[in-house]
C-alpha positions as CSV (number, residue, x, y, z in Angstrom):
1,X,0.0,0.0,0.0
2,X,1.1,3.4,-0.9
3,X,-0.4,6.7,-0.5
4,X,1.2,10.7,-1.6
5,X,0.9,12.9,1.1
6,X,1.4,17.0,1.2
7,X,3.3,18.7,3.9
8,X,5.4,21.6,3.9
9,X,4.6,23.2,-0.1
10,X,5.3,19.6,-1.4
11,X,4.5,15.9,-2.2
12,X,5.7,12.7,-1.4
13,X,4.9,9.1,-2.3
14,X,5.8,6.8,0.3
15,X,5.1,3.3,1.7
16,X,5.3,1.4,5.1
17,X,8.5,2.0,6.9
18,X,10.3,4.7,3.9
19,X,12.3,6.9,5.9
20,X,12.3,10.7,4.2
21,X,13.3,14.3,5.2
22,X,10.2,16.9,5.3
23,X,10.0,20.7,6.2
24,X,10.4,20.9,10.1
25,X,7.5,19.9,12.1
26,X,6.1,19.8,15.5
27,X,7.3,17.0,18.2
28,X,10.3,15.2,19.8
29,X,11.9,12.6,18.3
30,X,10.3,9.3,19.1
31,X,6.8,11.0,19.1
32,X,4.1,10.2,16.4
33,X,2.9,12.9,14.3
34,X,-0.1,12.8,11.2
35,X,-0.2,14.2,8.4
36,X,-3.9,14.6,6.9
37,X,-4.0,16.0,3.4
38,X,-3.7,12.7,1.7
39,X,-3.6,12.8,-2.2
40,X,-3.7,9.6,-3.3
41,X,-4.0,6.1,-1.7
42,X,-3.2,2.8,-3.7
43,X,-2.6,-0.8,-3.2
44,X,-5.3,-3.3,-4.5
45,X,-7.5,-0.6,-6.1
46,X,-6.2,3.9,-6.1
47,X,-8.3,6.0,-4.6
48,X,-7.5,9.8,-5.9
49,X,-8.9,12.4,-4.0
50,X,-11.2,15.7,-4.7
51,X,-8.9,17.2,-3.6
52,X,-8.0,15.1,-0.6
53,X,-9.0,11.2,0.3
54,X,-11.6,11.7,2.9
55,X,-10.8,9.9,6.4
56,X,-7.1,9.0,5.1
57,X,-4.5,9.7,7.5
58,X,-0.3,9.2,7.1
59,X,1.2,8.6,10.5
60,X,4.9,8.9,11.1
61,X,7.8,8.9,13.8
62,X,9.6,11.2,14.3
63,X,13.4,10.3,14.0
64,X,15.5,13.5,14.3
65,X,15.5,17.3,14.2
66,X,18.1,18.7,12.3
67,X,19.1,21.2,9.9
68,X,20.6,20.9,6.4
69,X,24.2,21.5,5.5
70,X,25.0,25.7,4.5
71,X,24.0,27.4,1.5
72,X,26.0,30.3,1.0
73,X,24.1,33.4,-1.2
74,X,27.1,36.0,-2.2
75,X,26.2,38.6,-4.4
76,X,29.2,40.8,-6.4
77,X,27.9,44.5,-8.3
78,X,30.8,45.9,-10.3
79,X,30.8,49.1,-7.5
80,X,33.7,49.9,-5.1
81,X,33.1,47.0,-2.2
82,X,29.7,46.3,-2.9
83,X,28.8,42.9,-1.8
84,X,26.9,40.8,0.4
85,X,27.2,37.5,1.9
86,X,24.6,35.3,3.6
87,X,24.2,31.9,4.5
88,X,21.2,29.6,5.5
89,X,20.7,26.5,7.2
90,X,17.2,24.8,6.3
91,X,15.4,22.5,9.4
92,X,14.1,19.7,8.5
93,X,12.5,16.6,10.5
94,X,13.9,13.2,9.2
95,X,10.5,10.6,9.8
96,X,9.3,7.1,9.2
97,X,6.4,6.0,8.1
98,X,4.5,3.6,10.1
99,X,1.0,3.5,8.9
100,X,-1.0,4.7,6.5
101,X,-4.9,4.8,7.4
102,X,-8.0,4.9,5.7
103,X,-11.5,5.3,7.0
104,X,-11.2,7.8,10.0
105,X,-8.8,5.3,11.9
106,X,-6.3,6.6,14.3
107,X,-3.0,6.4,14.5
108,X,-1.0,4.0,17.2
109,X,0.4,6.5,19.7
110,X,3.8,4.6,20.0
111,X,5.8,3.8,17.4
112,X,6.2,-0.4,16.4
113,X,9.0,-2.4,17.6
114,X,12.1,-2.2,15.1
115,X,13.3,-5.7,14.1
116,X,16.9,-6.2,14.5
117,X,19.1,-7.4,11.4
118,X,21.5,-9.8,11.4
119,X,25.2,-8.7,10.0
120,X,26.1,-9.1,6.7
121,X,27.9,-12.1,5.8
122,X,30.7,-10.7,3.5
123,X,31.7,-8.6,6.3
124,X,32.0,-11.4,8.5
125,X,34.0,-13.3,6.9
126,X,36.6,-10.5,6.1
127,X,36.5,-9.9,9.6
128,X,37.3,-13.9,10.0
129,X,40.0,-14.1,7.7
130,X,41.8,-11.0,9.4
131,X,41.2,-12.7,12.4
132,X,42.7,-15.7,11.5
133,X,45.6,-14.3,9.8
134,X,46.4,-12.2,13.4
135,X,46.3,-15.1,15.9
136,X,48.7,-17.1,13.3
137,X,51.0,-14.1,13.2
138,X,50.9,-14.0,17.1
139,X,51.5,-17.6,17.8
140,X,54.7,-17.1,15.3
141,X,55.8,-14.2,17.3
142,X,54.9,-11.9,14.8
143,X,53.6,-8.1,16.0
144,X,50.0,-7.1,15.4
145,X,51.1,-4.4,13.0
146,X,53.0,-6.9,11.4
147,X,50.2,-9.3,11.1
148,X,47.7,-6.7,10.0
149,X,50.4,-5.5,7.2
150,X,50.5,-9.4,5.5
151,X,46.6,-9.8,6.4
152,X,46.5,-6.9,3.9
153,X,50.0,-7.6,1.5
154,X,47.9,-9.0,-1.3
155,X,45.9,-6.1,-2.1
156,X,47.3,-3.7,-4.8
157,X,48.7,-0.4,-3.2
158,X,47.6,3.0,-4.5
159,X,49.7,4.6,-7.1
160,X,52.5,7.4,-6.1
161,X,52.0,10.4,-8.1
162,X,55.6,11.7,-9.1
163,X,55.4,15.0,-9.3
164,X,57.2,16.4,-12.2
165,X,59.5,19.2,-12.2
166,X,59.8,21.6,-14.5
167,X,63.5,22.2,-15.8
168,X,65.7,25.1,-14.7
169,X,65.9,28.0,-16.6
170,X,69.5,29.6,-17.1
171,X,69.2,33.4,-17.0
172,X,72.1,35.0,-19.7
């Protein structure tokens, strides 16, 4: 199920559990917050609204408060000194989507559990072969920074740059 919600001048088309960045908005993180002025709401069969879905709700929890990186507006006239310099940090509130309702339901007032992943498997076993490749180097006498340095020999170095050099002029 999908739905396209309106908050802050703009529209976004999300689904269960999409994480997205909208203009700031009201609570604390961990709260729930709703957004009412649904557009559209899909799944087996799309409902479009007039210009809203009647009784459709998107509920979200509220991950962070933050502002965006700097955006620096500098303006240069072709007068003696004559320019200006500002810079702006946007706020926005990062969210998740937990549900999206239809028929006048309301929203959960705590957000659901989150399920715990497991690790990724290529990462283990990098992580085993390092391993494996230290205690050797140990039991052999070997320091760590030894054993992390062959752990690591058969990977290709990065290239030197050699910088050049320009030749010397001889002044007559």
């Amino acid at each position: 199920m999908f739905a396209v919600f309106k908050t802050g001048g703009k529209q976004y088309r999300v689904a269960a559990e999409d994480v997205l960045q909208v203009a700031k908005v009201k609570g604390d993180p961990g709260d729930i917050v709703e957004f009412g002025e649904v557009l559209v709401v899909g799944g087996d069969s799309v409902t479009l609204g007039a210009p809203t879905v009647s009784g459709a709700t998107v509920a979200a929890e509220v991950l962070d408060q933050a502002r965006s990186p700097k955006v620096i507006a500098f303006k240069k006239r072709r007068r003696k000194n004559s320019r200006r310099k500002r810079g702006h940090r946007q706020e926005f509130t990062l969210i998740r989507i937990t549900e999206i309702l239809t028929e006048g339901r309301k929203a959960n007032k705590t957000p659901p559990p989150r399920p715990r992943r497991a690790p990724a498997k290529a990462s283990a076993e990098s992580a085993d072969s390092s391993a494996q490749a230290t205690e050797a180097a140990e039991a052999a006498g070997e320091t760590r920074a030894k054993a992390k340095a062959s752990a690591t020999r058969g990977k290709k170095p990065a290239a030197k740059s050699k910088a050049k050099t320009s030749p010397s002029k001889k002044k007559k």
